[in-house]
C-alpha positions as CSV (number, residue, x, y, z in Angstrom):
1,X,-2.7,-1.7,18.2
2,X,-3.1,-4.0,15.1
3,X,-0.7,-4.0,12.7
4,X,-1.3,-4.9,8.5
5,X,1.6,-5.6,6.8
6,X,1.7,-5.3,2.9
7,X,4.4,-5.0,0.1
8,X,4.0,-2.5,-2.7
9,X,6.0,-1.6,-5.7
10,X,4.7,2.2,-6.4
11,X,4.1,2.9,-10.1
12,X,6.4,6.1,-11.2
13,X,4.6,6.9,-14.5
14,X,1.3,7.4,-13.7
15,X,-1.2,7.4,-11.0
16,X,0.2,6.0,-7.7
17,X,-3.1,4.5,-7.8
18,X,-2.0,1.8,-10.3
19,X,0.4,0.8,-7.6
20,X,1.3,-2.9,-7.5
21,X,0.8,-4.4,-3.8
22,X,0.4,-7.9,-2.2
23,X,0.7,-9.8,0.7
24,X,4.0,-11.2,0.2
25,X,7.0,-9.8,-1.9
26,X,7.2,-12.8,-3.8
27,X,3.6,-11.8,-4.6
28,X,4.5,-8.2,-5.5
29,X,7.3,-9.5,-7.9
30,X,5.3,-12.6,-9.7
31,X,2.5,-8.9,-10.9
32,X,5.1,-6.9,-11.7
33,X,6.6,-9.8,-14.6
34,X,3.5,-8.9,-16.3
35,X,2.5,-5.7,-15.4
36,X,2.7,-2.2,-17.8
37,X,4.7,0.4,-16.6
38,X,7.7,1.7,-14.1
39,X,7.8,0.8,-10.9
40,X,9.9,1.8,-8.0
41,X,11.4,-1.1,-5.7
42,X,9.4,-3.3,-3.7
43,X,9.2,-2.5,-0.4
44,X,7.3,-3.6,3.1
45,X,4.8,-1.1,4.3
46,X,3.2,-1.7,8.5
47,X,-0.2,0.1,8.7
48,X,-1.3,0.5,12.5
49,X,-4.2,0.7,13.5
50,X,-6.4,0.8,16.5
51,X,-9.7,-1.7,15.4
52,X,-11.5,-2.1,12.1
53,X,-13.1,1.4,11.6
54,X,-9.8,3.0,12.3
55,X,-8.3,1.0,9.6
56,X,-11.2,1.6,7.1
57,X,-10.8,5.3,8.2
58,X,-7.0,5.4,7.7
59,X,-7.8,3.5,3.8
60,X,-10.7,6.0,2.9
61,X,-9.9,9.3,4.5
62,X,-8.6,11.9,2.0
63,X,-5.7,12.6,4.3
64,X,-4.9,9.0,5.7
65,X,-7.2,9.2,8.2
66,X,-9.6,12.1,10.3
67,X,-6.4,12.3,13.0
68,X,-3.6,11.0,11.1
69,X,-1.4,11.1,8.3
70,X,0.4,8.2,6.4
71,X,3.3,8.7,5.1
């Protein structure tokens, strides 16, 4: 299994969609200094994942996936 690791600060007054994420904290923090709106803490977030479709599957599925659920 592959693992993707990102870091996301999820937005808590509106969409989660206008979520904050990035490939390093430091990253994460430098958006948020200009960024609109609350935002939970940062935190790191491991996606797993079994090749490339798998991972495009998990991203695009409604559910996080045809045979999984991200939580």
């Amino acid at each position: 299994m592959a693992k993707l690791t990102v870091w996301i600060a999820v937005r808590t007054d509106d969409s989660e969609a206008y979520s904050v994420i990035g490939k390093t904290k430091k990253e994460v923090l430098q958006k948020l200094e200009t960024a609109f709106g609350e935002y939970e803490p940062v935190v790191k977030q491991e996606i797993y994942y079994k090749d490339a479709f798998d991972l495009f599957d998990l991203l695009t599925s409604e559910d996080g996936g045809r045979n999984q659920t991200i939580r």
